[in-house]
LOMAR-746191 format. One record per residue (C-alpha): residue in one letter; x, y, z. Coordinates in steps of 0.2 Angstrom, whole numbers, plus 5000, padded with zeros to 4 digits. Example, Ala and Ser with C-alpha at 12.3 -4.5 7.8 and 13.67 -1.06 7.14 Angstrom:
REM LOMAR-746191
A506249785039;S506849955036;
REM end
This chain:
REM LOMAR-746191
X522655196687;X523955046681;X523954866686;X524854786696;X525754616690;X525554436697;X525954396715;X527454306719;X527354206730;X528954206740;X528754076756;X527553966765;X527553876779;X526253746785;X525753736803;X524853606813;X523253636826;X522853496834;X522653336825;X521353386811;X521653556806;X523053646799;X523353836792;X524653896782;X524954086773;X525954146760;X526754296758;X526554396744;X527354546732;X525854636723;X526654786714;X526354946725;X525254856738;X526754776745;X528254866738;X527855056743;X528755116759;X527655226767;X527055276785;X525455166786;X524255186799;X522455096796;X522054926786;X520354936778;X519854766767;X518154866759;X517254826743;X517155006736;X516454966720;X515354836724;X515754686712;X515954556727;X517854566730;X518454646742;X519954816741;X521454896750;X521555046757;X523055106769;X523155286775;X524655356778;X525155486794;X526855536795;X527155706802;X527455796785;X526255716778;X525855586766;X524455516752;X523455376758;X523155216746;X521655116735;X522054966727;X520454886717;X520254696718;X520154636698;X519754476704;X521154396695;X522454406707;X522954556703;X522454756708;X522354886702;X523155056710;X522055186711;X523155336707;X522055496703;X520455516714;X520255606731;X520255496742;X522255446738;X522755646736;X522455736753;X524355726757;X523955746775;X524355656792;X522855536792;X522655376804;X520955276806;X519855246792;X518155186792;X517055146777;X515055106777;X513555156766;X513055326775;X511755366762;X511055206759;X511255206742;X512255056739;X513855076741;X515355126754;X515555296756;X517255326771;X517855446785;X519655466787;X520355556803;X522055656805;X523255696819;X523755876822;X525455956824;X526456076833;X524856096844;X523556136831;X522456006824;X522055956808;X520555926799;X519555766795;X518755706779;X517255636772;X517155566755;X515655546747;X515555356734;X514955426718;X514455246715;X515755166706;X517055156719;X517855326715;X517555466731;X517255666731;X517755766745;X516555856754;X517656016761;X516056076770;X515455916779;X515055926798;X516055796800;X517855876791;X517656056802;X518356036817;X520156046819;X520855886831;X521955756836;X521055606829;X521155426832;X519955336828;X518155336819;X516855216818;X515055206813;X513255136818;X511555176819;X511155286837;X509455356835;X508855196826;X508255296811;X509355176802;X510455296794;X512255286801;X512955416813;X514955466816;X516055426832;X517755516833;X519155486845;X520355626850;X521955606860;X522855766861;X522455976864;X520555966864;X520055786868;X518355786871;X517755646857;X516555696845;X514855616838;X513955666823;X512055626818;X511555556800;X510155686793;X509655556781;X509955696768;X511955676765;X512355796779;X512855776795;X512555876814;X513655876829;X512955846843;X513755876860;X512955876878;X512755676879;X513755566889;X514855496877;X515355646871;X515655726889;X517355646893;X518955726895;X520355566892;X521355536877;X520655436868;X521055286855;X519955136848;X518055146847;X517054966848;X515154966845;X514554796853;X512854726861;X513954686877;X512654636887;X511554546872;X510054666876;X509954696855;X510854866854;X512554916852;X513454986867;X515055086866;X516955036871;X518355166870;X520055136876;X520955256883;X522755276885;X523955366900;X523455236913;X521755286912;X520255166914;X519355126898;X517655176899;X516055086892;X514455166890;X512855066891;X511655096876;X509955116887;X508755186871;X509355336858;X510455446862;X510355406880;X511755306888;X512555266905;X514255246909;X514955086917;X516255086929;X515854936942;X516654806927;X518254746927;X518654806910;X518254996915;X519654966929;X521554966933;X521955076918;X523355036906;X523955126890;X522755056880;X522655076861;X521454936854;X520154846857;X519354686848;X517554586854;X517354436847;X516454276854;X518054156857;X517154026866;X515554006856;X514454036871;X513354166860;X514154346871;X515554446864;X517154436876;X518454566874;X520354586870;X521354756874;X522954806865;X523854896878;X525554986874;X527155046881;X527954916889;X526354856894;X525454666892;X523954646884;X522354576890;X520954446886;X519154456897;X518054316893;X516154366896;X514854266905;X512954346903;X513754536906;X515054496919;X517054476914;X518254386921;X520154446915;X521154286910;X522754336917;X523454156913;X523154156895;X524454176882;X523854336876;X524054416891;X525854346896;X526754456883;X527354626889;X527654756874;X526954866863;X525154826854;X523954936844;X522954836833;X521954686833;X520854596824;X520054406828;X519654286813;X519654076810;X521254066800;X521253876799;X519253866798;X519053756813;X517453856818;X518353966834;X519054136832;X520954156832;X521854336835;X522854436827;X523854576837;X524954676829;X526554766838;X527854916836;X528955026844;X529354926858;X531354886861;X531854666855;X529754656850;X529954636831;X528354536826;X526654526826;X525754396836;X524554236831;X523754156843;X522654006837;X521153956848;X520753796854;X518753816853;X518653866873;X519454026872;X520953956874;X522454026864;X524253956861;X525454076851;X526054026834;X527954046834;X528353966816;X527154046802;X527654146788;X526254276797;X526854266814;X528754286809;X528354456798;X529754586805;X529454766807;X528054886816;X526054866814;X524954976815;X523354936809;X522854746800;X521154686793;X520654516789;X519454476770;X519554346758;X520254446741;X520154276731;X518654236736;X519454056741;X518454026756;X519954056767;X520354236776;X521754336768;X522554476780;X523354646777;X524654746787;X525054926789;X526554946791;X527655076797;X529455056804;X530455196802;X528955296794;X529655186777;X529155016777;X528154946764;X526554866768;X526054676769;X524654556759;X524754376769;X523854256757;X522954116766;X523253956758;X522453826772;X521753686768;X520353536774;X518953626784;X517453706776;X516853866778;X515153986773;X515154166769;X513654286771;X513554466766;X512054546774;X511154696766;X510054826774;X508354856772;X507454966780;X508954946794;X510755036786;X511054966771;X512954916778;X512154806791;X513154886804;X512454826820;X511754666815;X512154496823;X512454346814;X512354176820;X512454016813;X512253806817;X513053666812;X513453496818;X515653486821;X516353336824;X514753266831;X514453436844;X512853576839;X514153716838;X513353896837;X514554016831;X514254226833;X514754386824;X514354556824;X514354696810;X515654816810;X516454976801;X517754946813;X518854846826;X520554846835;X521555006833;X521455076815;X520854916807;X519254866798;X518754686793;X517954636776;X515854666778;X515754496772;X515554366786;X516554236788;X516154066797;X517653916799;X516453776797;X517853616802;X517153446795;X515353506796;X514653526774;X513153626779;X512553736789;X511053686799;X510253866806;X510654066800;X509954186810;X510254376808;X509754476819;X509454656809;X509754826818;X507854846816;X507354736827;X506954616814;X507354406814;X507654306803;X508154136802;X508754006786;X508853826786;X509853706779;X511253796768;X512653716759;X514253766765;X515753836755;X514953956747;X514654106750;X512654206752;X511954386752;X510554416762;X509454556759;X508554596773;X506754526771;X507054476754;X507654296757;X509654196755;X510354186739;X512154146733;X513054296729;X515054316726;X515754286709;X516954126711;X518654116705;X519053976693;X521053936689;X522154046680;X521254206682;X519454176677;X518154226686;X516354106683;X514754166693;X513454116697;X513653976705;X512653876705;X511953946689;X510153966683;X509854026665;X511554126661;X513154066665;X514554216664;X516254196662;X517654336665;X519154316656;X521054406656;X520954556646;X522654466636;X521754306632;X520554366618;X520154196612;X519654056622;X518253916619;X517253896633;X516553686632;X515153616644;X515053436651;X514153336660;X514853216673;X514853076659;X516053176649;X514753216636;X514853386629;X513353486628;X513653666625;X515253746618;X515753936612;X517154046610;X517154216620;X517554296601;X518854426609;X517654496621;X518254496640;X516554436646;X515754276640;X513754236645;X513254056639;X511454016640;X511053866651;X509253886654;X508853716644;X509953616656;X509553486668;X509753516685;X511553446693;X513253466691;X514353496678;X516253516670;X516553706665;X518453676650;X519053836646;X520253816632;X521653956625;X523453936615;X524253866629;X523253776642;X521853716647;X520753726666;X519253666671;X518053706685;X516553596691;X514953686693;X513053676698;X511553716686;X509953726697;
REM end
């Protein structure tokens, strides 16, 4: 492994929305993240080690083949590229991606599907977490036998035993897509004979979404050569029912992606389709199970070439904006942003550093990777096969935001599946805002596990509820915003990610309790930590004594807040904090 250096920042541009809110993103160059031509094909922001920031992964798919790449969040602004483990040496023609905690034992274990060649298909693979955020192979996995024409894979829990099964999609030679059951004993079981596995189309994305808010997760596969996409109805395990009186299963594009989100707030997931070959793209707004197309709508006037998606709040105005990326496709050279007005109403950002990035997309993923508050995006690239990828740093201000991580228990550990929704008074309106769990979104694209709520003017958050893939409820009141929670299923809220401080320390928890813990640079080995109280007076004070880490006993503390100094040779930063 080596790190990479400081990013440097090499443009911004500040965009208005509205009167109030505004969104602005910088690019970055992070050594090797942003400066390796390859062949990328899926975006993946996953915390693989499990310290609260999330990482990179890329795969890459050229014909000849091509290692995939890990990039570890230090938490510092800087990564670390992961150069020696098995996950970044298969050297094969890989494209989707998905990572989730298959095993329940804490961390992300990860399918990554090929494309054959020359008429023979490849082989997928499955690599096992071994808890640290390195991976092993499994050769003999169910999952890795078959030789296909992948797409696509995406996880979630079928059978309700709350261990997460496997959905692949294949395109070419044998396309039958395939499903594989989660023994609850690190292996795997194909199982054919079911509906969703009996189709015959080439196949791309694959959605898992409570369309028709009955509390499980339906399925959504976009197919390509003009045929219709088909959606299967999730009518109890392993029995579904396929829909075709909708008008999303109907007048068949090439469609490559798909993202579900709830754009207008309205508490049901509505639907965008990335469609490809000269073809536009389309937005269905769902009303109670029933979808009307939005033929009118920005993101469906534009006629191209789109694979994937992904919908976040970039400006944190508490309404889901889109991302859609684009390639191949003659005089289309950009992605496209389009920023929502809170309706489901989009208007396409033509003059951001984000929405002006030339070259092809394949895949992009939105996470916070400073743990800021504000949603960072990545790009896979891919134009010519040799384009180096893309880390767009979000650098909004003026609207406030929460942050919830959900953990499993007895439902998947990953959470995939749950539904979170949240309250808070915006600009004098009751706003209820919705998200759902995924491993998975848009075409070769996975979002950051941690959910992420725009909040606008609102400082609290008046109502969490998750629903858990167990059929359990649960509901929190009153919760600061601009932090960020982990909720343990049945265990209670409770703040969780480590937050950054200036110049590359990391301070957590915050707010603090008995310990306060300080991270430092690993090349500033002596620094004196002081603590002040909001009248200036000093009331604790150490030196870290060449060690990277720093815990300072505040147990005798009263309750409030507080002035963190952290002193080296050259400069001093400060951070308020809270002491409960």
């Amino acid at each position: 492994m080596k790190n990479t250096t400081q990013p440097k920042l090499l443009f911004c541009f500040l965009f208005a929305v509205g009167i109030l809110n505004s969104q602005s993103f910088e690019e970055t160059t992070f050594e090797d993240i942003t400066t390796t031509p390859s062949a990328s094909r899926s975006a993946n922001f996953v915390d693989v080690n499990g310290d609260g920031w999330d990482d990179i992964f890329f795969t890459n798919g050229p014909t000849v083949g091509q290692n995939n790449m890990l990039y570890l969040n230090n938490g510092n602004e800087t990564f670390t590229t992961v150069t020696a483990d098995d996950i970044v040496l298969d050297n094969d023609r890989s494209d989707g991606a998905s990572f989730a905690d298959v095993d329940n034992d804490g961390d992300l274990d990860a399918v990554v599907v090929t494309y054959g060649r020359n008429g023979v298909g490849k082989k997928n693979y499955f690599y096992r977490n071994n808890g640290n955020g390195t991976f092993e192979y499994e050769p003999n996995n169910a999952i890795g036998i078959p030789l296909t024409y992948s797409e696509m894979v995406n996880w979630i829990d079928l059978n309700n035993d709350q261990f997460l099964d496997a959905y692949i999609t294949n395109s070419v030679v044998s396309t039958r897509n395939l499903y594989f059951e989660n023994q609850g004993d690190g292996s795997f079981e194909p199982v054919t004979g079911l509906t969703i596995t009996s189709e015959t189309l080439a196949s791309r994305s694959i959605t898992w979404i409570d369309y028709d808010g009955d509390g499980d997760s339906d399925l959504y596969v976009t197919n390509e050569d003009n045929d219709n996409n088909s959606l299967f109805r999730n009518d109890g395990p392993n029995n579904f029912a396929q829909i075709t009186n909708l008008s999303i299963t109907q007048n068949g594009k090439n469609s490559a992606g798909s993202s579900w989100a709830d754009v207008d707030n309205d508490g049901d997931f509505d639907l965008f389709i990335a469609n490809w070959d000269g073809q536009n793209n389309q937005l269905f707004i769902n009303e109670n199970g029933t979808f009307t197309e939005q033929l009118g709508s920005a993101v469906a006037s534009e006629i191209g070439s789109s694979f994937g998606s992904a919908f976040a709040d970039v400006d944190n105005d508490a309404d889901l904006d889109l991302l859609v990326c684009n390639a191949y496709f003659t005089g289309q050279v950009t992605n496209s942003l389009f920023i929502n007005d809170g309706a489901g109403n989009f208007t396409k950002d033509t003059s951001s550093s984000l929405a002006n990035h030339v070259g092809n997309t394949f895949g992009c993923a939105f996470g916070d990777y400073n743990n800021d508050g504000w949603q960072d995006v990545i790009l896979a690239n891919t134009l010519n096969e040799n384009q180096s990828n893309s880390l767009f740093k979000n650098t909004g201000s003026g609207n406030n935001w929460i942050k919830i991580r959900c953990v499993g228990n007895p439902s998947n550990n990953s959470a995939v599946g749950a539904k979170v929704r949240i309250r808070a008074t915006i600009n004098g309106n009751n706003v209820w805002q919705t998200r759902q769990i995924e491993a998975a979104s848009g075409y070769c694209s996975q979002n950051s596990f941690t959910n992420h709520f725009g909040l606008g003017n609102a400082s609290n958050v008046a109502e969490i509820e998750i629903q858990w893939p167990s059929g359990a409820v649960e509901t929190f009141t009153d919760i600061q915003g601009n932090n960020t929670y982990k909720v343990v299923e049945g265990e209670g809220i409770q703040l969780g990610t480590p937050k950054p401080i200036k110049y590359g320390y990391v301070i957590y928890p915050v707010p603090a309790d008995d310990v306060l813990v300080i991270n430092f640079p690993k090349d500033e080995l002596i620094l004196k930590v002081e603590l002040f109280d909001l009248n200036g007076r000093k009331v604790k004070e150490e030196t870290n004594n060449k060690a990277v880490s720093l815990e300072m006993d505040v147990s005798q503390l009263s309750a409030g807040e507080y002035i963190v100094k952290i002193t080296n040779t050259i400069k001093t930063t400060s951070q308020k904090i809270i002491i409960k």
